[in-house]
mmCIF file of the N, C-alpha and C atoms, coordinates in Angstrom:
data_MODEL
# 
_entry.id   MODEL 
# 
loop_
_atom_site.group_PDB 
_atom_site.id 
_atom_site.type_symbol 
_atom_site.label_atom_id 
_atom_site.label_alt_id 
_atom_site.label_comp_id 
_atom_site.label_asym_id 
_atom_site.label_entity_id 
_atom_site.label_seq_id 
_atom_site.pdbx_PDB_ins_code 
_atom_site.Cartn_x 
_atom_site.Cartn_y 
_atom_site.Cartn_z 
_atom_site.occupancy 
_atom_site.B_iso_or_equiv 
_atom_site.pdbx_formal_charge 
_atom_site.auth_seq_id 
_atom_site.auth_comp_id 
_atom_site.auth_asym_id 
_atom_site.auth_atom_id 
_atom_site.pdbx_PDB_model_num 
ATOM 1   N N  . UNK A 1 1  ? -140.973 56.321  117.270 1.00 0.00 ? 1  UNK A N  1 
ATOM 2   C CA . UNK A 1 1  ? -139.976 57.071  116.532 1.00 0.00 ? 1  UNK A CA 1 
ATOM 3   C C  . UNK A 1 1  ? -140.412 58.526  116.353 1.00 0.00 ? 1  UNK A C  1 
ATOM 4   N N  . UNK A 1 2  ? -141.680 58.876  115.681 1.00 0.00 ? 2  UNK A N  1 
ATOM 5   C CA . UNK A 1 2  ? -141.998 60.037  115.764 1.00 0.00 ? 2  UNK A CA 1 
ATOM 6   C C  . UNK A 1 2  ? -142.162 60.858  116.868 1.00 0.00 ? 2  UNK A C  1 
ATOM 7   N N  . UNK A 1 3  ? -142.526 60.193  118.004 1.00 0.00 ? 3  UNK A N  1 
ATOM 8   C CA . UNK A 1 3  ? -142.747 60.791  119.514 1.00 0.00 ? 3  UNK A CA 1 
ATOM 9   C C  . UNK A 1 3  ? -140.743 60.600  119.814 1.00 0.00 ? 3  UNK A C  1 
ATOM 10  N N  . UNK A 1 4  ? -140.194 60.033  119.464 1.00 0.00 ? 4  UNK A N  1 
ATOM 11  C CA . UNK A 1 4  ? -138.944 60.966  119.908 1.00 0.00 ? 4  UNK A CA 1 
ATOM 12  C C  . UNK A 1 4  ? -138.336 61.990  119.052 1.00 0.00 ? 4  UNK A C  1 
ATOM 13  N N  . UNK A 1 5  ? -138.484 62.333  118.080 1.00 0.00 ? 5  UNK A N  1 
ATOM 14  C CA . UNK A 1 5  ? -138.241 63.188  116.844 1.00 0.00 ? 5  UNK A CA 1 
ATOM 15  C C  . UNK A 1 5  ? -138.959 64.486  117.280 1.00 0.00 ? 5  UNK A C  1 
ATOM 16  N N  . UNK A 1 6  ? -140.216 64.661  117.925 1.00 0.00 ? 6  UNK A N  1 
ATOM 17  C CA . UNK A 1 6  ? -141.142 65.871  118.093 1.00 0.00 ? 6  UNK A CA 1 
ATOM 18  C C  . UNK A 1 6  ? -140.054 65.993  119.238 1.00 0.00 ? 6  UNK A C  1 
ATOM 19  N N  . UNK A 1 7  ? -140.170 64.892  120.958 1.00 0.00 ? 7  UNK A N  1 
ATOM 20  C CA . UNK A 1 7  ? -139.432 65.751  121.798 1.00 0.00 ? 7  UNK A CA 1 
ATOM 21  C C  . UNK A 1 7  ? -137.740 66.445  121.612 1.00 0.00 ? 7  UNK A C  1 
ATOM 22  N N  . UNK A 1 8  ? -137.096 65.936  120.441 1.00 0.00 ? 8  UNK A N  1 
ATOM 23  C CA . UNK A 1 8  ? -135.987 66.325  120.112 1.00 0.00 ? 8  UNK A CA 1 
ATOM 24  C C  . UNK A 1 8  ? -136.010 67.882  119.395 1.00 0.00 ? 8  UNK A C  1 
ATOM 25  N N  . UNK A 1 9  ? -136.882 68.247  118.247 1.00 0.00 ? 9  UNK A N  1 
ATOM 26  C CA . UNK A 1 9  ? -137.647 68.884  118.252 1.00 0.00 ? 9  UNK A CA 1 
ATOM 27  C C  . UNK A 1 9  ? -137.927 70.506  118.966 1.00 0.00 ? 9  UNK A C  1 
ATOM 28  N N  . UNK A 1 10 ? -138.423 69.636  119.756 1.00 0.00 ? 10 UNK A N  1 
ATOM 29  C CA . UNK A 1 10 ? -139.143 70.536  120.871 1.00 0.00 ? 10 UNK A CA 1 
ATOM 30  C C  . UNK A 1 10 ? -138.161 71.073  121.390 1.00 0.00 ? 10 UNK A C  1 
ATOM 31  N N  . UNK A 1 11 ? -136.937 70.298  122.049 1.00 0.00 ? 11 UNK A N  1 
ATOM 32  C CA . UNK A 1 11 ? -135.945 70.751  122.572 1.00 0.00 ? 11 UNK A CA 1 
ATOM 33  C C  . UNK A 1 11 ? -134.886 71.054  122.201 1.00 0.00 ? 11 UNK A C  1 
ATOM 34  N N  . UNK A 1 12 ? -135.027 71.240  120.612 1.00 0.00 ? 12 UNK A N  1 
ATOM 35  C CA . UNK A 1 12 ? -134.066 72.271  119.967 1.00 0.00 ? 12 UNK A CA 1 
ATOM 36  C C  . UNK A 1 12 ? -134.726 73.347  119.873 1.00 0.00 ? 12 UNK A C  1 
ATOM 37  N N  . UNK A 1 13 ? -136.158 73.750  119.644 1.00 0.00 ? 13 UNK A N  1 
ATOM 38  C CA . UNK A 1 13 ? -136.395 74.980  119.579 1.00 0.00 ? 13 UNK A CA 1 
ATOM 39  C C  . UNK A 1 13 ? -136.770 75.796  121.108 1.00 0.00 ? 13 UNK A C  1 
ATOM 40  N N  . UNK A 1 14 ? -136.764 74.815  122.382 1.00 0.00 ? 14 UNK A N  1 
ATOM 41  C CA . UNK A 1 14 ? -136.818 75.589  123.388 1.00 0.00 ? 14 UNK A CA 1 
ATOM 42  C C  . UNK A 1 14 ? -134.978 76.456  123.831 1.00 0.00 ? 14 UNK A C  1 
ATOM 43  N N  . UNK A 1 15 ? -134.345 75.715  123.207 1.00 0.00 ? 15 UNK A N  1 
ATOM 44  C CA . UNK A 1 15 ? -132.845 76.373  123.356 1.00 0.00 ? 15 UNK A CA 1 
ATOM 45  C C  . UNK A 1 15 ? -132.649 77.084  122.345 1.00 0.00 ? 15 UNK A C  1 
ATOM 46  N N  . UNK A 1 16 ? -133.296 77.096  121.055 1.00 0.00 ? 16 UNK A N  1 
ATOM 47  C CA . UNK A 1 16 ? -133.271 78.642  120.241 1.00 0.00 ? 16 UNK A CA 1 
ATOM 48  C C  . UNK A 1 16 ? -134.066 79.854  121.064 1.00 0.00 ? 16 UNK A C  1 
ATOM 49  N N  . UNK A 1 17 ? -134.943 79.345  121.684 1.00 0.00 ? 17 UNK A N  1 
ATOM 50  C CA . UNK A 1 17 ? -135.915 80.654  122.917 1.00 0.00 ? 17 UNK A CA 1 
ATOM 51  C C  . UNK A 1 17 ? -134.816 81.420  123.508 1.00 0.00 ? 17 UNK A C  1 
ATOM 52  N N  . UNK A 1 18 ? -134.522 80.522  124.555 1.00 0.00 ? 18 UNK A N  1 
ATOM 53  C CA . UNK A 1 18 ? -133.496 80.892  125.419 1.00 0.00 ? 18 UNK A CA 1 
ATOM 54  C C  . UNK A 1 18 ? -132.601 81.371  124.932 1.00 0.00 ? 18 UNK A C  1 
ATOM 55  N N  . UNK A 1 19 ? -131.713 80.858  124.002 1.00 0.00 ? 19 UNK A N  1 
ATOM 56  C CA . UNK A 1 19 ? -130.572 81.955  123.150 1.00 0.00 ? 19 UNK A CA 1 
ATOM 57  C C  . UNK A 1 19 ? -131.294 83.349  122.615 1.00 0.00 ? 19 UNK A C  1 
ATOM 58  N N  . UNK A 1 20 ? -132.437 82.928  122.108 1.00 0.00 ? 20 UNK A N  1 
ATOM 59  C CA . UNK A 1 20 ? -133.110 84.613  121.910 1.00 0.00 ? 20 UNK A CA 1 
ATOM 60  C C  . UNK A 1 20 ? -133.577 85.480  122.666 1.00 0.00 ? 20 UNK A C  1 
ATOM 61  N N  . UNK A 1 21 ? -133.357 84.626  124.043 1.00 0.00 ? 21 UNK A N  1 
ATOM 62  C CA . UNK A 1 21 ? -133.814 85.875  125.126 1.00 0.00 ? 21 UNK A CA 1 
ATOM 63  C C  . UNK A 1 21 ? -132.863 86.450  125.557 1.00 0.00 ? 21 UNK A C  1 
ATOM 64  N N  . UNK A 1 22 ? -131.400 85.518  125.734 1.00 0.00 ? 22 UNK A N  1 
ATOM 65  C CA . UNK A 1 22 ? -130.635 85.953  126.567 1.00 0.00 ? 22 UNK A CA 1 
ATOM 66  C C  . UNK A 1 22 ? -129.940 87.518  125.215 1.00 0.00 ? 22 UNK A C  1 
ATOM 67  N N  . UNK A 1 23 ? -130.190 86.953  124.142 1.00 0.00 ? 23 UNK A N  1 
ATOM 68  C CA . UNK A 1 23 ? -129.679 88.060  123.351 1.00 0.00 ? 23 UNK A CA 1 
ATOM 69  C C  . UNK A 1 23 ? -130.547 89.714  123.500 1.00 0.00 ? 23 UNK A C  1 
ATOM 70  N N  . UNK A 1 24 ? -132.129 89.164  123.931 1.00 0.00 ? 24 UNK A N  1 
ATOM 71  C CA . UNK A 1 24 ? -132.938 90.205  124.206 1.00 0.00 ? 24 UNK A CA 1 
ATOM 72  C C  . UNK A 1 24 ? -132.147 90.849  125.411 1.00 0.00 ? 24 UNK A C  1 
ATOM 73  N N  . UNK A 1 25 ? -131.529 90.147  126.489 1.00 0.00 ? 25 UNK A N  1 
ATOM 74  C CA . UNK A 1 25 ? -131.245 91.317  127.432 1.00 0.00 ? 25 UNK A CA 1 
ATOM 75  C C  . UNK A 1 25 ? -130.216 91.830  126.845 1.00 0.00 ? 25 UNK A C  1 
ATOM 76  N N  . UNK A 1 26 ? -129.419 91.145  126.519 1.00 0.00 ? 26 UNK A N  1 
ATOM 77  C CA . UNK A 1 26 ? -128.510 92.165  125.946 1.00 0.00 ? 26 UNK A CA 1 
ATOM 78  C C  . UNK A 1 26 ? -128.781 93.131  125.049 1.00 0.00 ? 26 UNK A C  1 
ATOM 79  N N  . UNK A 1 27 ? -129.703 93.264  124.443 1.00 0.00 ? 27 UNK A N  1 
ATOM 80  C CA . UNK A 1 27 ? -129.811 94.193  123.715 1.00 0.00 ? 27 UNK A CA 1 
ATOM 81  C C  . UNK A 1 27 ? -130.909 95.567  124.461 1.00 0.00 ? 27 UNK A C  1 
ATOM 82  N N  . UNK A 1 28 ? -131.652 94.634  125.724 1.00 0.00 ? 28 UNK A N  1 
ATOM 83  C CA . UNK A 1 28 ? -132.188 95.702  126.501 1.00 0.00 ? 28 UNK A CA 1 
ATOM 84  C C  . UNK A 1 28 ? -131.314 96.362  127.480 1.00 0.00 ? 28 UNK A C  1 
ATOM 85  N N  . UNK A 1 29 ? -129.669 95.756  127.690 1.00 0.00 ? 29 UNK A N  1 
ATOM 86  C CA . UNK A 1 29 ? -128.873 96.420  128.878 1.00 0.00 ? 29 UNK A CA 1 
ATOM 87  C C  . UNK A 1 29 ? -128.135 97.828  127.532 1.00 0.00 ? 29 UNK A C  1 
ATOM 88  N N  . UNK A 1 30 ? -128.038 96.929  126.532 1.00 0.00 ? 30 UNK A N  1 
ATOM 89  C CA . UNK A 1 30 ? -127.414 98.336  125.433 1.00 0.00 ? 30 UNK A CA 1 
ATOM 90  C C  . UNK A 1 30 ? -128.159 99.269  125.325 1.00 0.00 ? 30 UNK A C  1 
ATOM 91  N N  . UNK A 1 31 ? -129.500 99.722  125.189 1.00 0.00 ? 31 UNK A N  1 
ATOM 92  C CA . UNK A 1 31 ? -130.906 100.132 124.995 1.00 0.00 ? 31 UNK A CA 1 
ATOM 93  C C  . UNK A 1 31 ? -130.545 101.345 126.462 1.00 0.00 ? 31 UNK A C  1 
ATOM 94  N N  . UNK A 1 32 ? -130.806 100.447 127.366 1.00 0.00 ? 32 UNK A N  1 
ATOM 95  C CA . UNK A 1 32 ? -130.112 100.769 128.935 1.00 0.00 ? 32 UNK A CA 1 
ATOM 96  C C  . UNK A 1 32 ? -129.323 101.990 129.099 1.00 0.00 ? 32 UNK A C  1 
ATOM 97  N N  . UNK A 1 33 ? -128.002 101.550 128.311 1.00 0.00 ? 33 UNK A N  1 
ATOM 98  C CA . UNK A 1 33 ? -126.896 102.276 128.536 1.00 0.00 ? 33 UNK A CA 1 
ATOM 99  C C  . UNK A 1 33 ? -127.259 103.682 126.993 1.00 0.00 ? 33 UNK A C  1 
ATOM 100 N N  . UNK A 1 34 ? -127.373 103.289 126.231 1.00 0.00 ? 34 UNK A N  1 
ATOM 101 C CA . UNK A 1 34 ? -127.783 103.852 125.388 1.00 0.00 ? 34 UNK A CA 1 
ATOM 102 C C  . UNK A 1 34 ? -128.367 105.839 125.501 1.00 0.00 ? 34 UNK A C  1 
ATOM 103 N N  . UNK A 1 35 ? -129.475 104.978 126.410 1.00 0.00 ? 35 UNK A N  1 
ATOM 104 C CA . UNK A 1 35 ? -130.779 106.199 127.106 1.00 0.00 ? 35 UNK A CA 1 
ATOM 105 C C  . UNK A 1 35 ? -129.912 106.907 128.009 1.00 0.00 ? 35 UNK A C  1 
ATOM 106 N N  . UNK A 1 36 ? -129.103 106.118 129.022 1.00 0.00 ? 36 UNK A N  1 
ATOM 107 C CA . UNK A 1 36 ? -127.912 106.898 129.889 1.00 0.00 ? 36 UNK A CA 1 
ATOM 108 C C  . UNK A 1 36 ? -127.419 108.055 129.854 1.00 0.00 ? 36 UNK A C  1 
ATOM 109 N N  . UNK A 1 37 ? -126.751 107.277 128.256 1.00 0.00 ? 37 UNK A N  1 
ATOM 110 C CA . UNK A 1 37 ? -125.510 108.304 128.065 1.00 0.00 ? 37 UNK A CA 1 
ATOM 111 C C  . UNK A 1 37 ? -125.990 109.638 127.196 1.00 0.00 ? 37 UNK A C  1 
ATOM 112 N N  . UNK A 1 38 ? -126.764 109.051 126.573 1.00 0.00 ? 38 UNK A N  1 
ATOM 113 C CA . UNK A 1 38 ? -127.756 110.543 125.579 1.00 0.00 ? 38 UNK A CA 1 
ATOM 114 C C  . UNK A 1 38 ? -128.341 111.458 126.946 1.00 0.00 ? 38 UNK A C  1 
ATOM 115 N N  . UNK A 1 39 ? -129.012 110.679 127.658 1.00 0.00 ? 39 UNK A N  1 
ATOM 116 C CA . UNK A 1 39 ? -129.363 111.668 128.595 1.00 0.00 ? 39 UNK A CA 1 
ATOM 117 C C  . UNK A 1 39 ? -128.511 112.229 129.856 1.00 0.00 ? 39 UNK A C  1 
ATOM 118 N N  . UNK A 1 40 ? -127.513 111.601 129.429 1.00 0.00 ? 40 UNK A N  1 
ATOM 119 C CA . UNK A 1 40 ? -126.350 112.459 130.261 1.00 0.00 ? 40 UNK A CA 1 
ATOM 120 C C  . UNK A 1 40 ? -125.261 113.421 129.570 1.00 0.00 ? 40 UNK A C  1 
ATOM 121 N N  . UNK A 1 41 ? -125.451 113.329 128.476 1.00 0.00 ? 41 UNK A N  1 
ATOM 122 C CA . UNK A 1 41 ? -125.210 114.057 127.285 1.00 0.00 ? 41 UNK A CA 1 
ATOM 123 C C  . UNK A 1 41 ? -125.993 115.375 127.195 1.00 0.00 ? 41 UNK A C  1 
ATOM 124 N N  . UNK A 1 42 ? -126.784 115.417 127.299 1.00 0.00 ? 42 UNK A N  1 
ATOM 125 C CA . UNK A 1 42 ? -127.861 116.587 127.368 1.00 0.00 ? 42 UNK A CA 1 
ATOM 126 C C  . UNK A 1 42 ? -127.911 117.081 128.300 1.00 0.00 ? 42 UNK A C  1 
ATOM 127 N N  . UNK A 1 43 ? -128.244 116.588 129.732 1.00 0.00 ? 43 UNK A N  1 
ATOM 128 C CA . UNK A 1 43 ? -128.281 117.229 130.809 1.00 0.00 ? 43 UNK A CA 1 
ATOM 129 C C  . UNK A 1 43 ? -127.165 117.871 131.206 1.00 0.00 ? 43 UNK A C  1 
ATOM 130 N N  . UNK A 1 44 ? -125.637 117.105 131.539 1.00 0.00 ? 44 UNK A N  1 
ATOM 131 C CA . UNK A 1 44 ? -124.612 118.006 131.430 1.00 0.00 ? 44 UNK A CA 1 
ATOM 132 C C  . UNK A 1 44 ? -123.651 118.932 130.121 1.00 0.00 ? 44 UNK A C  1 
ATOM 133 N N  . UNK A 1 45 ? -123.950 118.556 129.221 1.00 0.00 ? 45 UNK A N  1 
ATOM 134 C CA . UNK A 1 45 ? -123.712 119.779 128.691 1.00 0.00 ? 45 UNK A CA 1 
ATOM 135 C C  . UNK A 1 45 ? -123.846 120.074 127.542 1.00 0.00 ? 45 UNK A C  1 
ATOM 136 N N  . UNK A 1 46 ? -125.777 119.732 127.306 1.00 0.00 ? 46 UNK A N  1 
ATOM 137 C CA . UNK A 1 46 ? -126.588 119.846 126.101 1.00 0.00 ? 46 UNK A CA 1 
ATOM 138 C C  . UNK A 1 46 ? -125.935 119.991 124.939 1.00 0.00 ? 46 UNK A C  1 
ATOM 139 N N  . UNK A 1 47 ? -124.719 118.598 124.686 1.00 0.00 ? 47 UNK A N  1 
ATOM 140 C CA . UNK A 1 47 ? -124.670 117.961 123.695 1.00 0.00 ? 47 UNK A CA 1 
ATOM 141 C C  . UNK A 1 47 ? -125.544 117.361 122.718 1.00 0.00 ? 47 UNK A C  1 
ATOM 142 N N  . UNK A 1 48 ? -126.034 118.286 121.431 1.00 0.00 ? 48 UNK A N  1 
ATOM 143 C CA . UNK A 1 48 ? -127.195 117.412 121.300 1.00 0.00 ? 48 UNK A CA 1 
ATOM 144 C C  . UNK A 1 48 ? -126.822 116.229 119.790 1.00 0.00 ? 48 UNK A C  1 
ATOM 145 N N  . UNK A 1 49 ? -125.662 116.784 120.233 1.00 0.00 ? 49 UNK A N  1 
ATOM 146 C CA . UNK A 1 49 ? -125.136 115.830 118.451 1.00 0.00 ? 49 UNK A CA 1 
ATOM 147 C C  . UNK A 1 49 ? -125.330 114.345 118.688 1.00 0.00 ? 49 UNK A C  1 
ATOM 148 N N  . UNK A 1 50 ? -125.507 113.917 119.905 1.00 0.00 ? 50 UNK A N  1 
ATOM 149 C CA . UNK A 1 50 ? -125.393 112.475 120.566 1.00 0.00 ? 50 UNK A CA 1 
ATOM 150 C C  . UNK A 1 50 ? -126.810 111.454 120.081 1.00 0.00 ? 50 UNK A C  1 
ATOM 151 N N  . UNK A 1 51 ? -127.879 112.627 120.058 1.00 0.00 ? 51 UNK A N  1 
ATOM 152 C CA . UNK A 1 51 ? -129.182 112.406 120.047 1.00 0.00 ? 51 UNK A CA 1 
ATOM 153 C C  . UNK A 1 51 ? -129.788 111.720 118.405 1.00 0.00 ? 51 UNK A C  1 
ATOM 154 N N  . UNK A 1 52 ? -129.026 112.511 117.857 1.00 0.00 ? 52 UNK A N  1 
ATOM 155 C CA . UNK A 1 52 ? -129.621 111.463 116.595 1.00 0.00 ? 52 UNK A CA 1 
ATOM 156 C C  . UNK A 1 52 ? -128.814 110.231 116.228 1.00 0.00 ? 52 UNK A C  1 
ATOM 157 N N  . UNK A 1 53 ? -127.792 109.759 116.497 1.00 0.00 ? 53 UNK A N  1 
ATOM 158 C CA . UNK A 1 53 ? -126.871 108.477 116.379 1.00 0.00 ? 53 UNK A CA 1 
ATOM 159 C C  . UNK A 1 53 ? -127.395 107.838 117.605 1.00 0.00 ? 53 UNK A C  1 
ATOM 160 N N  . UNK A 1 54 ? -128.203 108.126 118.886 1.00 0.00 ? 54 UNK A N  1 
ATOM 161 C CA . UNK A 1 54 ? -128.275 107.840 119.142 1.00 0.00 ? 54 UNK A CA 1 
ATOM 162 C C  . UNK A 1 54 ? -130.108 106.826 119.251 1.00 0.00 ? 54 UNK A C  1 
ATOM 163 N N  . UNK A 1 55 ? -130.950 107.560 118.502 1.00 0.00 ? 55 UNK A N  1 
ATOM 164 C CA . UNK A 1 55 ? -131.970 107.493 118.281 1.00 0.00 ? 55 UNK A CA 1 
ATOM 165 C C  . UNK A 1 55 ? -132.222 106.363 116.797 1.00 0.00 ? 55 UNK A C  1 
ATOM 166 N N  . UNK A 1 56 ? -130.632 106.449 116.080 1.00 0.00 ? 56 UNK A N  1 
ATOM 167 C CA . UNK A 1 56 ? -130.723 105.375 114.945 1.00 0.00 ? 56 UNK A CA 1 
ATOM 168 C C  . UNK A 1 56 ? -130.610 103.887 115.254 1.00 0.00 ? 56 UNK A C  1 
ATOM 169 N N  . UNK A 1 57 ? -129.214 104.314 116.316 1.00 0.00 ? 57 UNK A N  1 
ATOM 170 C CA . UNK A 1 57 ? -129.488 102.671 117.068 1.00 0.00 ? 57 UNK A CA 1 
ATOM 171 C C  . UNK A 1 57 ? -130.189 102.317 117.534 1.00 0.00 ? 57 UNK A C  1 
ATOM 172 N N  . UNK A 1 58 ? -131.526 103.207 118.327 1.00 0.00 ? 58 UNK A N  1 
ATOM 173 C CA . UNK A 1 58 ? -132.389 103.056 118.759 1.00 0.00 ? 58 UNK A CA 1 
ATOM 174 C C  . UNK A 1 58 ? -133.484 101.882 118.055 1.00 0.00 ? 58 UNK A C  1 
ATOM 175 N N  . UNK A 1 59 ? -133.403 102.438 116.909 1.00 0.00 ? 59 UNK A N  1 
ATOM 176 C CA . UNK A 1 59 ? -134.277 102.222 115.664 1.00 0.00 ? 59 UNK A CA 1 
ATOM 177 C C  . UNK A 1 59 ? -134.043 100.801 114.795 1.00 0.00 ? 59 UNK A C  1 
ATOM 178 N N  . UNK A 1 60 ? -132.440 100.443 115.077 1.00 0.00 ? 60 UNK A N  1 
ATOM 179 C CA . UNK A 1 60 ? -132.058 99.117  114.611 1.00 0.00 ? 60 UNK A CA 1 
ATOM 180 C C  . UNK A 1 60 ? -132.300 98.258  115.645 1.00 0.00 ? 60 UNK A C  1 
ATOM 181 N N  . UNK A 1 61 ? -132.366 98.300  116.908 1.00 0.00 ? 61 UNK A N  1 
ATOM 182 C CA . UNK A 1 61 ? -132.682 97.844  117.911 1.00 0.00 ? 61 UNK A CA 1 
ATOM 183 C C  . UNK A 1 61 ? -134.038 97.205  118.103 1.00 0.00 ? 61 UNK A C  1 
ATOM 184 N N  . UNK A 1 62 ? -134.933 98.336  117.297 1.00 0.00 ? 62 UNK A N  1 
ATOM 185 C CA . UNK A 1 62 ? -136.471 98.163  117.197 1.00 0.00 ? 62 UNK A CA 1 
ATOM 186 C C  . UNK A 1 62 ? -136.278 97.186  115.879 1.00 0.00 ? 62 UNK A C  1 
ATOM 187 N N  . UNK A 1 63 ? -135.686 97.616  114.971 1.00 0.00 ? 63 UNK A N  1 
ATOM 188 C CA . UNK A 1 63 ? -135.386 96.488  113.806 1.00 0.00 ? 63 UNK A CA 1 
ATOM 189 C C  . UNK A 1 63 ? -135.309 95.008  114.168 1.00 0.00 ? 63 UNK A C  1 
ATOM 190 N N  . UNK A 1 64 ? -134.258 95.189  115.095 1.00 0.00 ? 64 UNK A N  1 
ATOM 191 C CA . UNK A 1 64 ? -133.650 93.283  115.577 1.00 0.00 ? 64 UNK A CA 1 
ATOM 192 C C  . UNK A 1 64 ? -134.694 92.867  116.124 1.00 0.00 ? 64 UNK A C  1 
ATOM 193 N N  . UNK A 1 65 ? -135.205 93.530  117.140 1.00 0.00 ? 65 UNK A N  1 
ATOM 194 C CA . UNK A 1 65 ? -136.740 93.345  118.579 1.00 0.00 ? 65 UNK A CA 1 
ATOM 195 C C  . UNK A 1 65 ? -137.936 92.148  117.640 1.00 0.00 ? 65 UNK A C  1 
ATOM 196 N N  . UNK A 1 66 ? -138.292 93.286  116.256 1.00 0.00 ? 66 UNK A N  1 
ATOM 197 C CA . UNK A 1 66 ? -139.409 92.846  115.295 1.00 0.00 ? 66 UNK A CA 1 
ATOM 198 C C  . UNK A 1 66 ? -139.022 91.853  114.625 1.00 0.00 ? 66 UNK A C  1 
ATOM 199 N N  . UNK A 1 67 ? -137.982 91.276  114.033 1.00 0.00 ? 67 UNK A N  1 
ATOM 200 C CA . UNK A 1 67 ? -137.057 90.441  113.291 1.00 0.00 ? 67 UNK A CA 1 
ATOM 201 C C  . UNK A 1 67 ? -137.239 89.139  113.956 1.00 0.00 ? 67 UNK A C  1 
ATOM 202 N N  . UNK A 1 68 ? -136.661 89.371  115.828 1.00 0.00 ? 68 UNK A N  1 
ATOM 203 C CA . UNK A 1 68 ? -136.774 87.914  116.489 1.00 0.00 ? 68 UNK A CA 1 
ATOM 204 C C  . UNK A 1 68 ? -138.241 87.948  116.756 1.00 0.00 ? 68 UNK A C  1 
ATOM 205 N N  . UNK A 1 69 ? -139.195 88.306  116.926 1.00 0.00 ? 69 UNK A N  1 
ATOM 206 C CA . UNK A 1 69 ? -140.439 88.147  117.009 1.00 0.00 ? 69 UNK A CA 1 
ATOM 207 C C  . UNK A 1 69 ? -141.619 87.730  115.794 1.00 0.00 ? 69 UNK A C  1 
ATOM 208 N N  . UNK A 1 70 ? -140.858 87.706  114.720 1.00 0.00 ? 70 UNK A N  1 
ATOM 209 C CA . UNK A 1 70 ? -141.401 87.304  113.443 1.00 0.00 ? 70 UNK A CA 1 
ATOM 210 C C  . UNK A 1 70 ? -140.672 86.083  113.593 1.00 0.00 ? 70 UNK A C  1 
ATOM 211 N N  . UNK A 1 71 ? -139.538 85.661  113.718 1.00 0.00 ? 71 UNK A N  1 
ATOM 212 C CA . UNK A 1 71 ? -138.950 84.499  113.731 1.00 0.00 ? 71 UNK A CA 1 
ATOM 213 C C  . UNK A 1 71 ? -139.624 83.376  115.098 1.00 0.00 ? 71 UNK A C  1 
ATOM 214 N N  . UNK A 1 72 ? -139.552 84.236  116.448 1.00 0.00 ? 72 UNK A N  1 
ATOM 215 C CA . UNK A 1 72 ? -140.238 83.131  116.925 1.00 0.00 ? 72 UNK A CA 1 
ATOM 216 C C  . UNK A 1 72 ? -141.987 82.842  116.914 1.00 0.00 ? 72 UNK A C  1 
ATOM 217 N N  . UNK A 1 73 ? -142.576 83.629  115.929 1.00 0.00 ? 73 UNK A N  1 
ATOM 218 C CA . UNK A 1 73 ? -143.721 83.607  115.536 1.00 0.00 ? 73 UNK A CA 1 
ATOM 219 C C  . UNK A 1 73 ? -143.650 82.693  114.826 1.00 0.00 ? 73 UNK A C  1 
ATOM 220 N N  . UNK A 1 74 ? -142.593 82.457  113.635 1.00 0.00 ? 74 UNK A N  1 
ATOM 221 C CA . UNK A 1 74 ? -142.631 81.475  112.275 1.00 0.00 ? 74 UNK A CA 1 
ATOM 222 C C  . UNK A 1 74 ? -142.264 80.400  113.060 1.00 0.00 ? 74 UNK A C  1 
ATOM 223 N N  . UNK A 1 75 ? -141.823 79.952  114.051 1.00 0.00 ? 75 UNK A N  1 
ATOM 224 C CA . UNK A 1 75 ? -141.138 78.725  114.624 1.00 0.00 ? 75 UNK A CA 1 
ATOM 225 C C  . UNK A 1 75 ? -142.049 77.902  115.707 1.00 0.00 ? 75 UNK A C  1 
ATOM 226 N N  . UNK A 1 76 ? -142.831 79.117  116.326 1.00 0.00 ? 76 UNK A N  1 
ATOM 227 C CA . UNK A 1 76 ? -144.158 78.465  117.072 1.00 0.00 ? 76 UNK A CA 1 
ATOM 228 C C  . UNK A 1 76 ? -145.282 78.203  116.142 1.00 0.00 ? 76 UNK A C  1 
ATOM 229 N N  . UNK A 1 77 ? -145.473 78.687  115.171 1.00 0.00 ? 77 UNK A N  1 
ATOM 230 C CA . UNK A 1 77 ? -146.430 77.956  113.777 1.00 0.00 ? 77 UNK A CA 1 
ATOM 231 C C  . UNK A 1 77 ? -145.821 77.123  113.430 1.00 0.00 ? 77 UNK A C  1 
ATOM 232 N N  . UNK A 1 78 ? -144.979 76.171  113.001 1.00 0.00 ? 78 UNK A N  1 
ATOM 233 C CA . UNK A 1 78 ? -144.395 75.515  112.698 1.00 0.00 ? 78 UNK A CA 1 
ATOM 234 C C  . UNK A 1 78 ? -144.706 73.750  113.422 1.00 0.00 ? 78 UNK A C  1 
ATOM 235 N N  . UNK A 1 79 ? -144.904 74.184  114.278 1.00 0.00 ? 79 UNK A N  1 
ATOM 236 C CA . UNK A 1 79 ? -145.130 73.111  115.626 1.00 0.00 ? 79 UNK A CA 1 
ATOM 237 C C  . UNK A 1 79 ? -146.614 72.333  114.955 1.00 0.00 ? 79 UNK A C  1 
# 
């Protein structure tokens, strides 16, 4: 009973991974587009108002990044 409870377990938190990665790319293709457009912002026509709204999302981004990495820290201790 307990040896099926751990692999059940196990394989709920390997599909919380995977949902947290696939959310990581997405948040590295926004990141992506992000850097793009600021730096296409600047280069054509040193818009620089773009740069600090764009440097905040930056920053919540780094927020979410540290957030799921404390979480799958607390979830691999857990084990």
């Amino acid at each position: 009973m307990k040896d099926r409870v751990h692999r059940e377990r196990r394989s709920q938190k390997s599909t919380v991974f995977v949902a947290l990665m696939l959310f990581q790319l997405v948040l590295v293709l926004l990141q992506l587009w992000l850097f793009v457009s600021v730096l296409e912002g600047q280069i054509g026509g040193g818009a620089k108002e773009m740069a600090v709204p764009g440097a905040a999302v930056s920053v919540a981004i780094l927020a979410v990044n540290i957030w799921m990495l404390l979480g799958i820290r607390r979830m691999d201790a857990s084990e």
